[in-house]
C-alpha positions as CSV (number, residue, x, y, z in Angstrom):
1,X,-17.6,-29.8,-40.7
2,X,-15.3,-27.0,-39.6
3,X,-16.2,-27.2,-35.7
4,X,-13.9,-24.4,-34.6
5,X,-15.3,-22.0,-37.1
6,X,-18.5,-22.3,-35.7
7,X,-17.2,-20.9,-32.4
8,X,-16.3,-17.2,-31.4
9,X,-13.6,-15.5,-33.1
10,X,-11.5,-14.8,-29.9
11,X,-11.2,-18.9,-29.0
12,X,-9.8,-19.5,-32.5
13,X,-6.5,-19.1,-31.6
14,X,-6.6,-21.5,-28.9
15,X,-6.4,-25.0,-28.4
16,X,-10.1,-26.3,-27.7
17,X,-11.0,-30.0,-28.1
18,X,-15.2,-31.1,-29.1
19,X,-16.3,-34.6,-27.5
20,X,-19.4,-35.6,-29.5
21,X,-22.1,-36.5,-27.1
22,X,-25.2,-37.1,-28.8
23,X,-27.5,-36.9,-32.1
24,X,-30.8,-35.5,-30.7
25,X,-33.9,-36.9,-32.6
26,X,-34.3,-33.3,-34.0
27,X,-31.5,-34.5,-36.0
28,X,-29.3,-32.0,-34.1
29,X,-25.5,-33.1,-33.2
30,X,-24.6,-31.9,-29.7
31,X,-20.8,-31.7,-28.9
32,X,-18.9,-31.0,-25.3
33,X,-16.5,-28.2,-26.0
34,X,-13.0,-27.4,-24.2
35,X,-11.6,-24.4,-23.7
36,X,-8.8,-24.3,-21.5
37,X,-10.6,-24.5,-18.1
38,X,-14.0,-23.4,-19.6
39,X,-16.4,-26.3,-21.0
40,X,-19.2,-25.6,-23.4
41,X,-22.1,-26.9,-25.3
42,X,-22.0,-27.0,-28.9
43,X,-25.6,-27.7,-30.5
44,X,-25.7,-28.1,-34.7
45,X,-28.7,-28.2,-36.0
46,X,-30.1,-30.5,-38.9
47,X,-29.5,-28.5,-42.0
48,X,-32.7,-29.7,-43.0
49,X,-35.0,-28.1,-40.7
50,X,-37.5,-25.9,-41.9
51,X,-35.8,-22.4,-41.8
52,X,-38.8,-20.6,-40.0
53,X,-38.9,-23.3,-37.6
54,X,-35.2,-22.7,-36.8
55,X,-36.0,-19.0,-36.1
56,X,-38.8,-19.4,-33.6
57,X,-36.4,-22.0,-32.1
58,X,-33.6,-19.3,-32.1
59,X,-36.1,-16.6,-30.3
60,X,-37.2,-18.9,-27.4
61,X,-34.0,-20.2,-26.6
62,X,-32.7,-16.3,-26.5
63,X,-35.8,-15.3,-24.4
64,X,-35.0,-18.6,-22.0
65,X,-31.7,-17.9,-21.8
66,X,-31.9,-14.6,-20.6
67,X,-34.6,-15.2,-18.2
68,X,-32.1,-18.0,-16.4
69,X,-33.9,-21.0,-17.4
70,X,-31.8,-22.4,-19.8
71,X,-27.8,-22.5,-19.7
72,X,-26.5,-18.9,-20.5
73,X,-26.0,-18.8,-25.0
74,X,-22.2,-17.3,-25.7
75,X,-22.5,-16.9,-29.0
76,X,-24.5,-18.2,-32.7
77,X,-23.8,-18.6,-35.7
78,X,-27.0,-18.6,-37.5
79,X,-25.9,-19.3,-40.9
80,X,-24.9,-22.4,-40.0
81,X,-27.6,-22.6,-37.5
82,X,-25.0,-23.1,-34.1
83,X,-25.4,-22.1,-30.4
84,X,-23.0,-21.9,-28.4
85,X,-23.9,-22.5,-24.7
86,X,-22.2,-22.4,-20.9
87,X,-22.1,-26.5,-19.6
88,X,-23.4,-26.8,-16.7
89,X,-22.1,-29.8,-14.1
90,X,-25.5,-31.3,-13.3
91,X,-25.8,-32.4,-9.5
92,X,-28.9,-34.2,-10.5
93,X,-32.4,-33.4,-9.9
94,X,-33.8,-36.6,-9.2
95,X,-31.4,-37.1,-6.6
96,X,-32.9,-34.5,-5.2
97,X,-36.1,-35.3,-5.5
98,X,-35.6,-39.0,-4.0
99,X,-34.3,-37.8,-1.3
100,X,-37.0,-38.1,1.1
101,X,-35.6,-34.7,3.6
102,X,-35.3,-32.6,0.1
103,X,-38.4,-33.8,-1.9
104,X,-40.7,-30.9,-1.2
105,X,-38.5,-28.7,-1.8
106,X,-37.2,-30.2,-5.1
107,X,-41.3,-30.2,-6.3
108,X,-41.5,-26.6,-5.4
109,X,-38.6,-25.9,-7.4
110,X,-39.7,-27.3,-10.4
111,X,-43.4,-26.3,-10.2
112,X,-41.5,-22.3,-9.9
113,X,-39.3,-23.0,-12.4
114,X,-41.5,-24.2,-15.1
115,X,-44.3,-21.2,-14.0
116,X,-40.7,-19.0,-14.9
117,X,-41.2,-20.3,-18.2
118,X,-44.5,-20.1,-18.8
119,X,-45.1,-16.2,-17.4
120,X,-42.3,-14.9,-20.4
121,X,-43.8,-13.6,-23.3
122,X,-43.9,-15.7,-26.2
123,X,-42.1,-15.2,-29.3
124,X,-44.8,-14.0,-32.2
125,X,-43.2,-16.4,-34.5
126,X,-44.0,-19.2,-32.2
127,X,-46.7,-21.3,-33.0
128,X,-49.4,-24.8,-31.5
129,X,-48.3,-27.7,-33.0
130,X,-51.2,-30.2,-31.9
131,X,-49.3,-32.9,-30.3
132,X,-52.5,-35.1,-31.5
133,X,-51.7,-34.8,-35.3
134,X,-48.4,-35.3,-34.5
135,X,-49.5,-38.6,-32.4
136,X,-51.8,-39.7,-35.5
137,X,-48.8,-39.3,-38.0
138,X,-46.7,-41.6,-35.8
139,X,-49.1,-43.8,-34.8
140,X,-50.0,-44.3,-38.7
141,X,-46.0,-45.3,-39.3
142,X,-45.4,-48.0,-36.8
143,X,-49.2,-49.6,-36.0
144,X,-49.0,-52.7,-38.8
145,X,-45.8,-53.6,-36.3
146,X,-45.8,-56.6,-34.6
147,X,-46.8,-55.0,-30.8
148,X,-48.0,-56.5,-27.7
149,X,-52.2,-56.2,-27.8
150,X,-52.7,-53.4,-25.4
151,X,-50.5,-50.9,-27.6
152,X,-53.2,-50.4,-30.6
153,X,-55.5,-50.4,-27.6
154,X,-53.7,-47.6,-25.8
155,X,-53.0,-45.4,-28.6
156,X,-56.5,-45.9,-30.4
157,X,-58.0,-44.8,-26.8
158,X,-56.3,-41.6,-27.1
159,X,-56.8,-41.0,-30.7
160,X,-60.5,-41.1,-30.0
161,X,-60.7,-39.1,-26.5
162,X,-61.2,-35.3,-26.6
163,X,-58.8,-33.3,-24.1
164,X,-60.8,-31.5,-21.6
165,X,-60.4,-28.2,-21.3
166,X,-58.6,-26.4,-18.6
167,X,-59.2,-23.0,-19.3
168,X,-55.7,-21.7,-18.7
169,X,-54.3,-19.6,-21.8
170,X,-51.9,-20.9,-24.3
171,X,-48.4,-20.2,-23.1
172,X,-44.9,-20.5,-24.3
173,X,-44.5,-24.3,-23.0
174,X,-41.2,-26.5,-23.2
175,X,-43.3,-29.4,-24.5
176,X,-40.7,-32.2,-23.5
177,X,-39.7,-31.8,-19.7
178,X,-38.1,-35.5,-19.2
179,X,-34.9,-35.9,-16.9
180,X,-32.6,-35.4,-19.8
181,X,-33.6,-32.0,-20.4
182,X,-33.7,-31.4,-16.7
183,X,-30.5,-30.3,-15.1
184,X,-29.6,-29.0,-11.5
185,X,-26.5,-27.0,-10.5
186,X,-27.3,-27.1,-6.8
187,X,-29.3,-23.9,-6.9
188,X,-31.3,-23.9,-9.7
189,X,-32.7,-26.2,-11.8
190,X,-32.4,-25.5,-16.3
191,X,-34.4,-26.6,-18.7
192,X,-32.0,-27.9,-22.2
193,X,-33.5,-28.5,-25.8
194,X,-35.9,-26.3,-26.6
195,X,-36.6,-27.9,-30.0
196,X,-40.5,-29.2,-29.8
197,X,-41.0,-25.7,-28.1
198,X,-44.7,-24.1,-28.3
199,X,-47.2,-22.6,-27.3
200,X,-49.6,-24.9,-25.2
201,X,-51.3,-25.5,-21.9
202,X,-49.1,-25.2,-18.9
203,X,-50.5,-28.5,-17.6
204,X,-48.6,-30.1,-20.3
205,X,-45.7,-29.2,-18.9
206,X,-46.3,-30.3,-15.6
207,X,-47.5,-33.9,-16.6
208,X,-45.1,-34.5,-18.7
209,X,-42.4,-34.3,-15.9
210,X,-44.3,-36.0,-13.7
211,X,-45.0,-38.9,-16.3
212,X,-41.1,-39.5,-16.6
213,X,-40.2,-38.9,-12.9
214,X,-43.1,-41.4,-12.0
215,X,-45.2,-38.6,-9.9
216,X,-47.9,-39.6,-7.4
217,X,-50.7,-38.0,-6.8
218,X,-49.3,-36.2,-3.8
219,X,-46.4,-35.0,-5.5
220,X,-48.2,-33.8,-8.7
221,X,-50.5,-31.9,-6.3
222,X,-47.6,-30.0,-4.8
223,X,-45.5,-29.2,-7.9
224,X,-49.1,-28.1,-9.4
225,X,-49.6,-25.8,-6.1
226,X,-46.0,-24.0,-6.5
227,X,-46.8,-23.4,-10.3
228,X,-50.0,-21.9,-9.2
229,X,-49.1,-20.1,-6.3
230,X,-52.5,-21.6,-5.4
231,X,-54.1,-24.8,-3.4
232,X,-56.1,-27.3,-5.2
233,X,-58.5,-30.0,-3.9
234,X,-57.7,-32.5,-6.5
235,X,-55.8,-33.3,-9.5
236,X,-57.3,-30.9,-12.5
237,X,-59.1,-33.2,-15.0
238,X,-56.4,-31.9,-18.2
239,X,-53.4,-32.9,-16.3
240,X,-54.9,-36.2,-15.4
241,X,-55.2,-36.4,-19.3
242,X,-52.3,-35.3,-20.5
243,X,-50.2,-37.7,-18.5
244,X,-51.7,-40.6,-20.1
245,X,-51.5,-38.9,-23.2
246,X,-47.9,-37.6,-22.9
247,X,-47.1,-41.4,-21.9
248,X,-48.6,-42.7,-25.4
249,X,-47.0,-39.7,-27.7
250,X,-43.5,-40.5,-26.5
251,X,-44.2,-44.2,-26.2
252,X,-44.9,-44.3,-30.0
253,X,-42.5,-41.7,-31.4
254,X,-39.8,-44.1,-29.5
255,X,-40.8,-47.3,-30.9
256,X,-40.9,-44.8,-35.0
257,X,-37.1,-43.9,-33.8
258,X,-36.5,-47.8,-33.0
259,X,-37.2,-48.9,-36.2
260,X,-37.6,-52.3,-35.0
261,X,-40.7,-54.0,-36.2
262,X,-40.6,-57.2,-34.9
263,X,-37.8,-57.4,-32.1
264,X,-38.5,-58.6,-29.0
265,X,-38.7,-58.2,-25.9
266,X,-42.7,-58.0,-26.6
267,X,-43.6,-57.9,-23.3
268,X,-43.4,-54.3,-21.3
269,X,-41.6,-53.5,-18.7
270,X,-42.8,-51.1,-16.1
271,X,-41.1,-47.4,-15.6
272,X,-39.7,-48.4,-12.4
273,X,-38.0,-51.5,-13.6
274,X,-37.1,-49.9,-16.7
275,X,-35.0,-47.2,-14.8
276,X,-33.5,-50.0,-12.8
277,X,-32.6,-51.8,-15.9
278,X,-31.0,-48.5,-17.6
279,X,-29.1,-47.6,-14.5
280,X,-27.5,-51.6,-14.2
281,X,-26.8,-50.7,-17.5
282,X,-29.0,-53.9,-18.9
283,X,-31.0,-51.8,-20.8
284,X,-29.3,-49.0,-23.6
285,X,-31.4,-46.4,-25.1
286,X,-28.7,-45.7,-27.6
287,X,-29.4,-49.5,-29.2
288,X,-32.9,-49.8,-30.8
289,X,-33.8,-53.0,-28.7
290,X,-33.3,-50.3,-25.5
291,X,-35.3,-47.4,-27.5
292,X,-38.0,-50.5,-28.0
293,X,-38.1,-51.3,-24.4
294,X,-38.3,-48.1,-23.2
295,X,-41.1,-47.1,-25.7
296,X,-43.4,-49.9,-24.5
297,X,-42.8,-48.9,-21.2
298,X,-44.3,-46.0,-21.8
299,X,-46.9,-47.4,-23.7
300,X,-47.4,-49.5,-20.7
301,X,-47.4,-46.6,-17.9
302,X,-50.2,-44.8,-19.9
303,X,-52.7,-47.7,-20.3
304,X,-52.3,-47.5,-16.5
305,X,-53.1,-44.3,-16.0
């Protein structure tokens, strides 16, 4: 592939240098781009992808762009389906948000930011996509696996429960808000890959984050009261089931991308000593033993829930 041609004419003529930095699990390749004193982010998606999936992609990340939730797009080339994007220097978010004398304020700036998102007008060509077939489908592909007993327990539970009902509208929703989407410039905080993109419940949001950032009740009520620009006496019922959910779906689509049946470690570590483990660097999520471990430590977190 002809990176430079994918770029703007007037940086053609210059001497620019691409550092791959990952294959997302959209099949997308993601590559670190130099341009004299100017860095970018050069995203390539799977040729593969369904075209009118690729458009509704293209339309929310134009819409979030512009509204100053997602880096600032430079240019795309949507033949070959690339976006061009500023890099931003992340001064991380969850920094921020361990910092005891900042925490508050790190909640209220996510709970505004991701209210941001969900008060822009979606997209007509974007669509639901039930995160429960999707969870079905998955499950279906990895549950003859060899897999410590509570994960067929965990999973079955939430194939069989119903979501309750919120009664907030459908709105345009992120639908995967973990720390490596999140990113924090010292002023604001940016949401990155828009891929599983949707409409959905703006609770789903919110839990998701607070799933992956390990949220207590406390702090879930106060992101939950910036979204809302409203107090609440109690957790609503929906979030409360969509972070056990949230836990399972990316639990199990983890352990699909692992592709390890039968490896061990069987046993599950919990989130806390699983972000110990990646940041002493004994766990890799690049490996499929690390995407394993961090899969049934999700699996783990939700049958806690």
């Amino acid at each position: 592939m002809d990176l430079k041609a994918l770029l703007p004419e007037r940086f053609r003529d210059r001497h620019v240098s691409f550092t791959r930095m990952s294959v997302g699990m959209s099949g997308a390749s993601v590559w670190r781009v130099q341009v004299g004193d100017e860095s970018f982010i050069l995203k390539v998606a799977d040729p593969a992808q369904c075209a009118e999936r690729w458009s509704a992609n293209l339309q929310v990340l134009r819409l979030v762009s512009e509204a100053g939730v997602a880096p600032r797009i430079v240019h795309v080339d949507e033949e070959r389906r690339a976006v061009l994007s500023v890099f931003i220097e992340d001064r991380s978010f969850f920094s921020l948000f361990a910092n005891e004398d900042s925490r508050n304020g790190a909640l209220a700036t996510l709970g505004h930011t991701l209210r941001r998102v969900h008060d822009l007008p979606s997209p007509p060509e974007v669509r639901f996509h039930d995160p429960v077939e999707f969870l079905r489908d998955v499950w279906s592909q990895v549950s003859s696996w060899e897999l410590p007993s509570f994960v067929p327990a965990t999973v079955t539970r939430m194939l069989a429960e119903t979501a309750p009902r919120s009664g907030r509208e459908l709105v345009l929703s992120h639908n995967d808000v973990n720390p490596t989407n999140l990113i924090y410039d010292g002023r604001s905080l940016f949401l990155l890959d828009w891929d599983a993109a949707g409409l959905n419940d703006p609770l789903y949001d919110l839990a998701a984050v607070a799933v992956f950032l390990r949220f207590d009740d406390d702090a879930c009520r106060k992101m939950i009261v910036a979204h809302d620009g409203a107090s609440i006496d109690s957790l609503p019922e929906t979030f409360v089931y969509f972070r056990r959910f949230i836990a399972a779906l990316c639990g199990t689509a983890m352990l699909q991308v692992s592709q390890t049946p039968t490896s061990a470690p069987n046993e599950a570590l919990s989130l806390g000593d699983l972000y110990a483990q990646l940041r002493s660097g004994e766990v890799d999520v690049r490996t499929p033993a690390g995407q394993r471990t961090f899969a049934l430590a999700l699996l783990r977190a939700s049958s806690e829930l």
